[in-house]
C-alpha positions, 0 to 999 in steps of 0.5 A: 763259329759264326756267334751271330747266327748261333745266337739268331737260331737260338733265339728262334728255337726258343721262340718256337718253344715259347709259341708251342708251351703257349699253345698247350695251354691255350688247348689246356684251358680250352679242354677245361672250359669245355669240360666244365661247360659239358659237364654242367649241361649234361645233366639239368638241376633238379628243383625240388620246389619253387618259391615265387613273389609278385604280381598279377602276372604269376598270381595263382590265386592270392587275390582271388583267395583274399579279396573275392573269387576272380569270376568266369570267364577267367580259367575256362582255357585250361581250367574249364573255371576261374582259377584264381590266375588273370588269364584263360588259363595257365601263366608263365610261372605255371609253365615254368613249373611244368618245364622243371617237372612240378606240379602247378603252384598253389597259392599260399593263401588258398586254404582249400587242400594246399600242397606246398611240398613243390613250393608255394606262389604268394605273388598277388594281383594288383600289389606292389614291390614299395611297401602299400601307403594310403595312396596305393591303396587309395588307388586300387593296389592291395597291401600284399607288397613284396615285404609282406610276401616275404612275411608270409615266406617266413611264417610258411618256412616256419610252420613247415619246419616244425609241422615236418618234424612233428607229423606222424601221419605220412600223407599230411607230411607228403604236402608239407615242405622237406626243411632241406628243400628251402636251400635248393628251391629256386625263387622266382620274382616278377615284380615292379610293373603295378609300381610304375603304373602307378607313378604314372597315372598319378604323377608323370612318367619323368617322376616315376623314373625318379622313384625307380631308385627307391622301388630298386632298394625295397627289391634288392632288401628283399633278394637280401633276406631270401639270401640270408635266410638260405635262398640260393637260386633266384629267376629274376624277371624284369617289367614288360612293356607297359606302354604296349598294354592295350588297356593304355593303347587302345584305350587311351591312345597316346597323343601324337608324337608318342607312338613309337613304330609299333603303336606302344606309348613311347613314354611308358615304355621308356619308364620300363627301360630305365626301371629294367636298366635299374634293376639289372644293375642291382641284380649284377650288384647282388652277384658281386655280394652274394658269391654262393648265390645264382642270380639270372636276371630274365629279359621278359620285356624283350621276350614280350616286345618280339612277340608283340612286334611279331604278332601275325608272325607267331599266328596272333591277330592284333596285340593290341586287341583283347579277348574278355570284355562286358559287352556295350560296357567300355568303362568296365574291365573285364575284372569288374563286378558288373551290377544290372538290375541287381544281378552280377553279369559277368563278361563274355570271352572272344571265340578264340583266345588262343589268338590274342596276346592279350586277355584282358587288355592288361594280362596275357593269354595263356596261348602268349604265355606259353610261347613267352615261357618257351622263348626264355627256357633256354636262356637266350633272354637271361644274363647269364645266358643260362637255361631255366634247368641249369639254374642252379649251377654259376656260369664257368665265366660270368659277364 
C-alpha cells in the first residue's frame, strides 16, 4: 500500500470533515442569531408608563406651574394655548409618548387634574444636571436640577405606592400608578445643555470642557439611584448643538473664524461634542455595571445637526431664523414678560411656524420636533441601534 497517499487522502477527508462540522455551526449560530433577533422584533415592548427628567426641551409644564404660567403664543399649534411646553406645540417627549401608544405627560408639578397612571415629566425649563449654587441661580437656571427631579420621583413613587393600595374609589385609582408599573416604565433623560450654556457665557468654552467631568459624575449618580430603585429601561439623549441656536448665531454671531460650514459657533459645538463624547462613555460604563439594565444612549445632536445642515431640504426656511419674538423689541426673548405702559404685551408669532426649526431662538417647533422624533424611533441614532418600541429588550450582541 502506498502509505503516503493513504495518509494524504486521510488527511484530506479529515479536512473535509473538520470544514463541514465548521460550517454547521456557523449555519447553527446564524439560525440563533436570526431566531432571537426575529423574535425580539416581532413583537414591540409595551411601556406601561414613562418617567422623564430634564430641561426646557421635554418641560411639559414644570416651570410654567412653579414659576408662572409661560404666556401666548406658546401652545397655539397644537394646543390652541400655552401649554406649559417652550414651543408651538408638542415636543419630543410628547411624540415619544405618542409613538408608545400613551397619553401626553403630565407634569408633575401641575396640581390641576393630574393623571400620573402612564408616568409623569418632572424636567424643568431653565434647570441643570449640577445641583443650583448661587451662581446658577444668580444667572436665571432655577433650583429643580436633576437631583431634586429625582427627589420629587421618589416622593411620587411613594405616594403612589401607599395611595394604590389604600384607594377604594376606582377612578381616583385609575389616575395613580400600578406599584408594579415603576420596574417596567421606560425612563427618559434629556439633560446637560443649560449646564454648558452656562459655563460658557460665564466662563469660557475651554473651562466649561473642564467642568464636563463633574457634571457626568451628578448624571451618572442619578441613572444609579433609578437603578437602585428598580428602574430598568433608560432613553438617554445627549445635548444638541448649542452653537447652531439662533439665539447665539444670529444674535451674537461668532467672531471670524469660528463659523464652521454651516454657520454654527464652532466653539460652542465643540463643548457639546466633548460633553456627548463624555456622556456615551459613561453610559457604556453604566452598562457594564448595571447588567439587568437596558441603557440606549440617543444621538440627538446628530438628529438635529441633519436637520439643520438640511433645512430646505426637509421643507424649512433658514435655521437659523425664529418664529415668536416681541416686535421692535431685540433685547426681549419671547419668553420675556414685557411691560409697556404698564400693561404686559405678549409677543406675536411668525405666519407659519411649521416652517421654522426654531421657535423661539432657543426651543424647536413642534413641526422639527416631529421629524427629530421620527428620525431617532427607529434607531438609526441610538447605540445600540435599538428602536424606541424595543427599548426593553438588551441587544442579541451589544457594541
Amino acid at each position: 500500500m502506498n502509505w503516503v497517499r493513504f495518509f494524504s487522502r486521510r488527511t484530506w477527508w479529515q479536512g473535509l470533515w473538520e470544514l463541514k462540522k465548521s460550517l454547521l455551526a456557523m449555519v447553527t449560530v446564524s439560525i440563533l442569531v436570526v431566531s432571537l433577533n426575529s423574535s425580539s422584533s416581532s413583537t414591540s415592548c409595551h411601556f406601561p408608563a414613562v418617567y422623564n427628567f430634564g430641561d426646557s426641551n421635554s418641560d411639559t409644564g414644570c416651570a410654567s406651574a412653579a414659576f408662572g404660567r409661560i404666556h401666548a403664543p406658546y401652545g397655539e399649534t397644537f394646543f390652541g394655548r400655552p401649554s406649559g411646553r417652550y414651543s408651538d406645540g408638542r415636543l419630543i417627549i410628547d411624540f415619544i409618548a405618542d409613538k408608545l401608544g400613551l397619553p401626553y405627560l403630565n407634569a408633575y408639578l401641575d396640581a390641576l387634574q393630574p393623571n400620573f397612571r402612564h408616568g409623569a415629566s418632572f424636567a424643568a425649563g431653565g434647570s441643570t444636571i449640577q445641583p443650583v449654587d448661587a451662581k446658577l441661580y444668580g444667572a436665571g437656571f432655577n433650583p429643580l436640577s436633576l437631583d431634586i427631579q429625582l427627589l420629587q420621583f421618589v416622593q411620587l413613587k411613594e405616594r403612589a405606592n401607599e395611595l394604590y393600595n389604600q384607594a377604594k374609589n376606582k377612578q381616583i385609582k385609575s389616575a395613580i400608578p400600578r406599584p408594579e408599573d415603576f420596574s417596567k416604565a421606560l425612563y427618559t433623560l434629556d439633560c446637560g445643555q443649560n449646564d454648558l450654556t452656562f459655563g460658557i457665557i460665564s466662563t469660557s468654552e475651554e473651562q466649561t470642557k473642564a467642568s464636563i467631568p463633574s457634571i457626568i459624575n451628578h448624571f451618572a449618580t442619578a441613572v444609579e439611584k433609578l437603578y437602585q430603585g428598580g428602574a430598568r429601561m433608560f432613553w438617554i439623549h445627549n445635548t444638541g448643538p448649542i452653537g447652531c441656536l439662533p439665539l447665539f448665531v444670529s444674535d451674537h454671531p461668532p467672531q471670524p473664524g469660528n463659523a464652521n460650514q454651516t454657520g454654527c459657533i464652532k466653539s460652542y459645538n465643540e463643548v457639546a461634542q466633548e460633553f456627548n463624547k463624555q456622556l456615551k462613555d459613561r453610559v457604556s460604563q453604566l452598562r457594564a455595571q448595571f447588567h439587568e439594565a437596558v441603557l440606549i444612549y440617543v444621538d440627538i445632536y446628530s438628529a438635529k445637526y441633519t436637520l439643520i445642515t438640511e433645512a430646505n431640504k426637509h421643507g424649512f426656511v433658514n435655521p437659523f431664523g425664529y418664529c415668536c419674538k416681541h416686535p421692535g423689541n431685540n433685547q426681549a426673548q419671547c419668553w420675556d414678560k414685557v411691560i409697556v405702559n404698564g400693561t404686559e404685551v405678549n409677543p406675536i408669532s411668525c405666519e407659519d411656524p411649521s416652517k421654522y426649526i426654531s421657535w423661539d431662538g432657543a426651543h424647536y417647533t413642534e413641526a422639527a420636533s416631529r421629524w427629530i422624533a421620527n428620525h431617532i424611533a427607529d434607531g438609526s441614532f441610538s447605540d445600540p441601534p435599538i428602536p424606541l418600541t424595543k427599548a426593553c429588550r438588551k441587544p442579541v450582541f451589544s457594541r
